[in-house]
C-alpha positions as CSV (number, residue, x, y, z in Angstrom):
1,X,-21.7,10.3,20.6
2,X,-18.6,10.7,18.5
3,X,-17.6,14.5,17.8
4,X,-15.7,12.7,14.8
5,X,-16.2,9.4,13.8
6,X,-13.6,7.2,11.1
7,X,-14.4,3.7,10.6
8,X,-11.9,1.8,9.2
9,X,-11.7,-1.9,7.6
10,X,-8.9,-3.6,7.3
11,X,-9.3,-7.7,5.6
12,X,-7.7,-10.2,7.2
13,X,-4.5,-12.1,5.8
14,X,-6.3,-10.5,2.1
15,X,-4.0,-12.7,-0.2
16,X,-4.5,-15.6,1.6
17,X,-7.7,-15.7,2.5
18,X,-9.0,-14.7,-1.8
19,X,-6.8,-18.3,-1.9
20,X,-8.8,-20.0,0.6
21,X,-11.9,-18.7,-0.6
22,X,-11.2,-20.2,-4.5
23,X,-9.9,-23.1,-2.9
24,X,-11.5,-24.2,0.3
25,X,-9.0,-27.4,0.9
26,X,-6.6,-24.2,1.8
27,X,-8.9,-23.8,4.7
28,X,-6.7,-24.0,8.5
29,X,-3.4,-24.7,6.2
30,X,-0.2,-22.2,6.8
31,X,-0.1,-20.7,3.5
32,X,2.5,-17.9,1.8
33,X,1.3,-15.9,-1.0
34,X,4.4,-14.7,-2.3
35,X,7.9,-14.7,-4.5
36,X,8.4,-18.0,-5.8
37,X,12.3,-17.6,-6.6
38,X,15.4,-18.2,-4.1
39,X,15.2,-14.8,-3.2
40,X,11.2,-14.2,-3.2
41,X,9.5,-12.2,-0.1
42,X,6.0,-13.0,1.4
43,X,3.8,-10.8,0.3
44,X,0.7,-12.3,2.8
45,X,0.4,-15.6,4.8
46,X,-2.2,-17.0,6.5
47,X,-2.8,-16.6,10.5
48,X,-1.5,-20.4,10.6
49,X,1.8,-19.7,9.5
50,X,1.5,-16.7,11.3
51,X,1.6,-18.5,14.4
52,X,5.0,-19.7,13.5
53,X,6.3,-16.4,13.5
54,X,5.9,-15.6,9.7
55,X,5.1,-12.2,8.1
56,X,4.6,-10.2,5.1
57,X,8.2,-8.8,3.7
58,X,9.7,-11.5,5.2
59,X,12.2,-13.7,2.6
60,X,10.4,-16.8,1.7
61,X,13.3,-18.7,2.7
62,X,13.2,-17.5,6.0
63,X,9.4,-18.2,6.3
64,X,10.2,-21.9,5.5
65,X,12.5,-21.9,8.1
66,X,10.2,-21.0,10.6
67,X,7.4,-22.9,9.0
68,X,8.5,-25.8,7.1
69,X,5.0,-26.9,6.5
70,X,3.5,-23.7,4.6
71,X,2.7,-23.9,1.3
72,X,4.1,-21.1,-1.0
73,X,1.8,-20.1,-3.9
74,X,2.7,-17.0,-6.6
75,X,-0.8,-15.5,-6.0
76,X,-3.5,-14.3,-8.8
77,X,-2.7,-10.5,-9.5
78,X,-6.1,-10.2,-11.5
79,X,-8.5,-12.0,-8.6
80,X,-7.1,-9.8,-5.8
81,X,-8.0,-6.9,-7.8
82,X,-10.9,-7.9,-9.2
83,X,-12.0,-8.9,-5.2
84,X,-10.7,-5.5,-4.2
85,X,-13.3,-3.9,-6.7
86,X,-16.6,-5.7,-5.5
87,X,-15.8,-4.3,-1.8
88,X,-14.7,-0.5,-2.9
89,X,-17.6,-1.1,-4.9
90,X,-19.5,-1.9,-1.8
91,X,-18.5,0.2,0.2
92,X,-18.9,3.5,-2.1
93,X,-22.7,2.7,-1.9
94,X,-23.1,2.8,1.2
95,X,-20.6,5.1,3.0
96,X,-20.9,9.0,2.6
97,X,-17.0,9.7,2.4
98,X,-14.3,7.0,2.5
99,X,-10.8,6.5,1.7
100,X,-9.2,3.5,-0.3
101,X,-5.9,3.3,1.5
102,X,-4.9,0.1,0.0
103,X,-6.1,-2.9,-2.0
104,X,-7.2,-3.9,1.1
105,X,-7.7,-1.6,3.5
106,X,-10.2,1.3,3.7
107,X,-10.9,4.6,5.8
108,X,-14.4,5.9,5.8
109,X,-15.7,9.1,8.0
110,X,-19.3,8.8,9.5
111,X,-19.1,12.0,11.4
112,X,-22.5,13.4,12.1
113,X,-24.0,9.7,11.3
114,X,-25.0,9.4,15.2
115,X,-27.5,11.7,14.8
116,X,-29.4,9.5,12.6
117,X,-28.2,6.0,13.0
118,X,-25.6,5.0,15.5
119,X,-21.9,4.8,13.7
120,X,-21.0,1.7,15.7
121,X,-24.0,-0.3,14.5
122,X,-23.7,1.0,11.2
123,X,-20.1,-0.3,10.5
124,X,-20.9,-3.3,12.0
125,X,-23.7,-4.0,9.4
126,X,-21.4,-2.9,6.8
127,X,-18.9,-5.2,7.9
128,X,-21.3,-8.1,7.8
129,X,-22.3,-6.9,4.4
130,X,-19.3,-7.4,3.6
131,X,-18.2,-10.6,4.8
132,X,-21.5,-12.1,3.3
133,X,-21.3,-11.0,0.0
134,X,-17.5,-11.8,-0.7
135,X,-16.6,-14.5,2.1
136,X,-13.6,-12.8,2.9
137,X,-13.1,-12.0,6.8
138,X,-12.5,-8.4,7.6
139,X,-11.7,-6.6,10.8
140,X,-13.1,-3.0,12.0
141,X,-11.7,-0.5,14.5
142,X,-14.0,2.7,15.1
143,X,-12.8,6.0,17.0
144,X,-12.3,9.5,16.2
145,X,-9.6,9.2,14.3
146,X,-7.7,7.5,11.7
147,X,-4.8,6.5,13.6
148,X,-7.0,5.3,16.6
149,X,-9.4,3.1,14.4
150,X,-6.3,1.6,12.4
151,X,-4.7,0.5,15.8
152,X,-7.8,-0.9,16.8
153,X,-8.8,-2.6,13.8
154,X,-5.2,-4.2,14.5
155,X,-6.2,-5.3,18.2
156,X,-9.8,-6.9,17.0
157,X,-7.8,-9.0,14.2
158,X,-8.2,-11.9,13.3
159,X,-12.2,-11.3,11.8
160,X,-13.5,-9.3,14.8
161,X,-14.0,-5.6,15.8
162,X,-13.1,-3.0,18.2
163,X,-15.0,0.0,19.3
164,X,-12.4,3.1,20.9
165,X,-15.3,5.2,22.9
166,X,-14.5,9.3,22.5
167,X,-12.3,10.3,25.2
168,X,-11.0,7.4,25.8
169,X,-7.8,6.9,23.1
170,X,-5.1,7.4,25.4
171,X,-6.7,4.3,27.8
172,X,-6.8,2.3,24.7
173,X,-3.1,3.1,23.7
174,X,-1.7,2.9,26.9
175,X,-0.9,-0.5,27.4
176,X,0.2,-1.9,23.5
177,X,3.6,-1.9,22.8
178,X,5.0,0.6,20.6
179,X,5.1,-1.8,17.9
180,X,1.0,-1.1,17.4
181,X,2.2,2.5,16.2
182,X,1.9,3.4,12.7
183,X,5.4,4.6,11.5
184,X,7.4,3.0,14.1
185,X,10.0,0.3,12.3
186,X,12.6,-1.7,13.7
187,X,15.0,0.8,13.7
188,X,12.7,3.7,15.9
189,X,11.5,0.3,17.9
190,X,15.3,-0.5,18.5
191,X,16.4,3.1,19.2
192,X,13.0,3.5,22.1
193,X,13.8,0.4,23.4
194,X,17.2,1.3,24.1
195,X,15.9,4.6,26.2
196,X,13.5,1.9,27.8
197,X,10.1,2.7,26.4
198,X,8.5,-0.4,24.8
199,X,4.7,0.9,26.0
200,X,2.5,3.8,24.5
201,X,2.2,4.8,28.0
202,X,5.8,5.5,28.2
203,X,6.1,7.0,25.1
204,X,3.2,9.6,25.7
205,X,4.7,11.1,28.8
206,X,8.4,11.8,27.4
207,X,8.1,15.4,26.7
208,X,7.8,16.5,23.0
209,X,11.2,18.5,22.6
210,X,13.3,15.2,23.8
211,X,11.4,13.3,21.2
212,X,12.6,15.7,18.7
213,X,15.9,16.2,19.7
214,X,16.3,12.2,19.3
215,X,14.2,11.7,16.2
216,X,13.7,15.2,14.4
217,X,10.0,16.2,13.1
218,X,9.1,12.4,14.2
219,X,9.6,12.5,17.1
220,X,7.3,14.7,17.6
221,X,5.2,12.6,15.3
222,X,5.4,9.7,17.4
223,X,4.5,11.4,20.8
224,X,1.1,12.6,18.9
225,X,0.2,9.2,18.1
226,X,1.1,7.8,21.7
227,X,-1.6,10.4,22.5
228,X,-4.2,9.6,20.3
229,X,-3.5,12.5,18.3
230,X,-3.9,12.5,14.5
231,X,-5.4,15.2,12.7
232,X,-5.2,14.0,9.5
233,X,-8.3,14.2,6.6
234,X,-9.9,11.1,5.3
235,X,-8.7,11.5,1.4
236,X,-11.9,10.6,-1.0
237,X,-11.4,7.8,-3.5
238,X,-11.3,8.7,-6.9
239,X,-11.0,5.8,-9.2
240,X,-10.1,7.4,-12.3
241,X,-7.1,9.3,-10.9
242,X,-3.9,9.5,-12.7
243,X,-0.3,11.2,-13.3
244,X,1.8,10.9,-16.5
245,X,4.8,12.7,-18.8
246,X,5.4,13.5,-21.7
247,X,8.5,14.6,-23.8
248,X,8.8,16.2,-27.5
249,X,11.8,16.1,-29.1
250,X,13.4,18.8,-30.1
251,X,14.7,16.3,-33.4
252,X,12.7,13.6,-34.3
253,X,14.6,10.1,-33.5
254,X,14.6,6.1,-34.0
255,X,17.5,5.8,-31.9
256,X,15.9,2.9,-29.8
257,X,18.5,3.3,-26.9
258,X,17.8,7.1,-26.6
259,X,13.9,6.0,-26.3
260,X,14.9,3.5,-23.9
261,X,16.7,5.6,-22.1
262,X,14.0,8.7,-21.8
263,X,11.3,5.9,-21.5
264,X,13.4,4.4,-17.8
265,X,13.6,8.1,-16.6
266,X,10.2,8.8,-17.5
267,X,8.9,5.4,-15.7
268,X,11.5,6.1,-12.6
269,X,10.2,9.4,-11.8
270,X,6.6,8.7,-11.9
271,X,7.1,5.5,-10.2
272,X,8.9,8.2,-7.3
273,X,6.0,10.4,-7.2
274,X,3.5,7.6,-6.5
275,X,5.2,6.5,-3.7
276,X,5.9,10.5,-2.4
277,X,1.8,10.5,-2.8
278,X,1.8,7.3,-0.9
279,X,-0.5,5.6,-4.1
280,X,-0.6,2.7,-6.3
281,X,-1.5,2.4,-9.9
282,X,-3.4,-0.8,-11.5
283,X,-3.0,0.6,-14.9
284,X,-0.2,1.6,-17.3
285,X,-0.2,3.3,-20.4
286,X,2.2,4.3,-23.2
287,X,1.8,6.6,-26.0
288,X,3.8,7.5,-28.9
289,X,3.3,10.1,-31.9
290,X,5.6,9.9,-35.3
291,X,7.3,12.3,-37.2
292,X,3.9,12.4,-39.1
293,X,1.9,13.3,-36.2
294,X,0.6,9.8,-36.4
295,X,0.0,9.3,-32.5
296,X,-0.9,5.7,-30.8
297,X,-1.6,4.4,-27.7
298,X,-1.8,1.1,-25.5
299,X,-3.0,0.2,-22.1
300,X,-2.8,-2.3,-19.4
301,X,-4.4,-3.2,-16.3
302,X,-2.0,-4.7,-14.0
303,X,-1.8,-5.2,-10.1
304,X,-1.3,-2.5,-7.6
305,X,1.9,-1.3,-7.3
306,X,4.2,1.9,-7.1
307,X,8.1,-0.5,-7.8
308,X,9.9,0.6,-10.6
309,X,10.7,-2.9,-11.6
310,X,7.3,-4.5,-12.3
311,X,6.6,-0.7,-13.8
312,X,9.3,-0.9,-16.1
313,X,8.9,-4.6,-17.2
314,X,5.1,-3.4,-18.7
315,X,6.3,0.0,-20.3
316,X,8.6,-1.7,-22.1
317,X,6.2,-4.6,-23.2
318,X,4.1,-1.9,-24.0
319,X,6.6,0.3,-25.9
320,X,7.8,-2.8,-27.8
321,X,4.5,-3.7,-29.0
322,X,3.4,0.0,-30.3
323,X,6.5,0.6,-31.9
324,X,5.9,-1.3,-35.4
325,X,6.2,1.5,-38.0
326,X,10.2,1.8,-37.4
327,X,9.9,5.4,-38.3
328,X,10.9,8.8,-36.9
329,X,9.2,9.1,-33.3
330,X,8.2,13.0,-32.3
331,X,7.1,12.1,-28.6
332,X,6.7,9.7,-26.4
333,X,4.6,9.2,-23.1
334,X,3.6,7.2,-20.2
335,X,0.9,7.3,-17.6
336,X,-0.3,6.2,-14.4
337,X,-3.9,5.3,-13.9
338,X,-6.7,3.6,-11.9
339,X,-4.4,5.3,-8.6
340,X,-5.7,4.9,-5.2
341,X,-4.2,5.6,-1.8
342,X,-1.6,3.2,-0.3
343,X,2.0,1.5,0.3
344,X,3.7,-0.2,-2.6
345,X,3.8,-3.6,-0.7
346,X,1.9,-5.1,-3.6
347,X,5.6,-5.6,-5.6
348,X,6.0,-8.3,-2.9
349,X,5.4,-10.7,-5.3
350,X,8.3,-9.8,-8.3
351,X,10.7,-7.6,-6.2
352,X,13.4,-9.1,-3.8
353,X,14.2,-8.3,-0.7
354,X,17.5,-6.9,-2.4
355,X,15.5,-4.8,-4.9
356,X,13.2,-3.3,-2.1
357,X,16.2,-2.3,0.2
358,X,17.6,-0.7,-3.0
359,X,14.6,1.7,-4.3
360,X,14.3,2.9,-0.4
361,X,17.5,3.6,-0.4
362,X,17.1,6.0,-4.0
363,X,14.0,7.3,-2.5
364,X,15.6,8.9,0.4
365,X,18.7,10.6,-1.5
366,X,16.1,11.9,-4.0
367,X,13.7,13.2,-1.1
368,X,17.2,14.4,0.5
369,X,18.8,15.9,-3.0
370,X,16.3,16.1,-5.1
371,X,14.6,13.6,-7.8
372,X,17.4,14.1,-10.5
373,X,20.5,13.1,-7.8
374,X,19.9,9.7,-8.8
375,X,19.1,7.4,-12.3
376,X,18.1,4.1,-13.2
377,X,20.1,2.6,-15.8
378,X,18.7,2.0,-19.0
379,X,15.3,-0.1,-19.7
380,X,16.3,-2.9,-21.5
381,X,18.8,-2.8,-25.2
């Protein structure tokens, strides 16, 4: 019997495989969902092209390389969602709590269900679920905690499941490569290879205040996780989250450049909060109000994402088509809706690999000097 118990659900290849399913010829074909310019990144593949060594946030051009067979498609923002909603949708009537970590991926807590129904039978039948209702294949990982059930879910792909018995996390750990861990990149990979630890194992016997010496707060981070510890809540969905801004100015203007201008900060520092939050937004809204008090408003759903770019591209759109009367504006606004928990990989498909490097890099001096140490220039003339 689990003290705790987190399920989580992870599908496979989830771009891919919506492709295969509207198109079965895709079937056993290396496919790339991804950017479709020079400088496009993969955004998902298939586990055929996988096999050749391709993977997600990898430059398309590189991926061809590698797999000169693949095909490349630009991927259907609106299906993904919309398949993404039929398994939350699932999966909120049947779980007690769970967590919507991603378009994709899903944390749910059956603590306490193994007094009535065993938790390991239980998510398997979800999974099934599932996979019969939508078609997609989906992976499981159960244990008694997040980070253990996401590392399993990892070691039971492709379309299988893994069950981590309580007590015995550290067993299960030992023997991956530090690559399995959560939060280790190439650049904490590179640095523990170099001190000769490329096994969990390793890692979980180097004492905690070396760790930290070498890598500061995750260090010691990283030696939890090597020991199966994680302490961390499962975070209930909301779907009707959101986070927005407003400003009222202190003279009413028509200076379009101004508005721009407040309208890129505006988008830049939501856009930085959502990925502080670690969430996505699938819909953005603008409002604006007239020097008669007038005030109007327009939405859009669009595909998960937390990237200033593909942000900024539908506020102005937005902004452009509410602002008709040419007249003195009082205030404008934007918000961020629809928000659930995860990365901001969905930009794959319109950022470059240039334009990723470049908002990581922003993020980190305003996490380092605060939000207002750097600005984006101005959204559009």
């Amino acid at each position: 019997m689990f003290q705790n118990a987190v399920a989580h659900l992870d599908l496979d290849a989830f771009f891919a495989s919506v492709e295969v399913l509207k198109n079965s010829a895709l079937k056993g074909k290396p496919l790339i969902v991804g950017g479709m310019s020079d400088r496009g990144v993969v955004a998902s593949c298939s586990y055929e092209a996988r096999k050749f060594g391709v993977r997600s946030a990898m430059p398309v051009k590189m991926a061809l390389r590698l797999c000169p067979d693949a095909l490349v498609m630009r991927g259907d923002h609106d299906e993904y969602s919309r398949q993404s909603k039929i398994i939350t949708d699932i999966i909120d009537e049947e779980a007690p709590l769970f967590e919507k970590a991603s378009i994709d991926e899903f944390y749910l807590d059956l603590t306490g269900m193994d007094k009535y129904v065993g938790c390991w039978k239980w998510s398997q039948e979800l999974r099934q679920k599932i996979m019969r209702e939508t078609g997609l294949p989906m992976s499981l990982g159960l244990a008694v905690n997040k980070l253990v059930s996401k590392v399993g879910t990892g070691e039971a792909k492709p379309n299988g499941a893994k069950l981590v018995e309580n007590g015995m996390e550290k067993a299960f750990l030992s023997p991956l490569s530090i690559r399995k861990i959560p939060s280790v990149g190439k650049e904490t990979y590179q640095k523990l290879s170099t001190m000769g630890v490329r096994q969990v194992g390793v890692l979980a016997q180097i004492p905690p205040k070396l760790l930290e010496r070498e890598f500061g707060k995750h260090g010691v981070s990283l030696w939890k996780k090597a020991n199966g510890i994680d302490n961390s809540a499962i975070v209930p969905y909301h779907d009707r989250q959101s986070i927005s801004t407003e400003r009222t100015f202190q003279t009413d203007t028509i200076d379009l450049r101004f508005l721009k201008d407040q309208l890129t900060d505006m988008v830049s520092r939501l856009a930085f909060d959502l990925r502080s939050q670690k969430k996505l937004t699938s819909c953005v809204s603008v409002k604006i109000r007239y020097t008669d008090f007038n005030t109007y408003s327009l939405q859009r759903t669009i595909p998960y994402t937390a990237h200033d770019g593909p942000l900024l591209a539908q506020v102005k759109e937005l902004f452009e088509k509410l602002y008709q009367r040419r007249q003195l504006v009082r205030l404008i606004g934007v918000k961020f809706s629809n928000l659930v928990h995860g990365h901001s990989q969905m930009s794959l498909f319109d950022d470059t690999q240039e334009a990723s490097n470049l908002l990581q890099a922003m993020d980190k001096i305003r996490q380092r000097f605060g939000e207002r140490a750097v600005f984006r220039g101005v959204l559009g003339r």
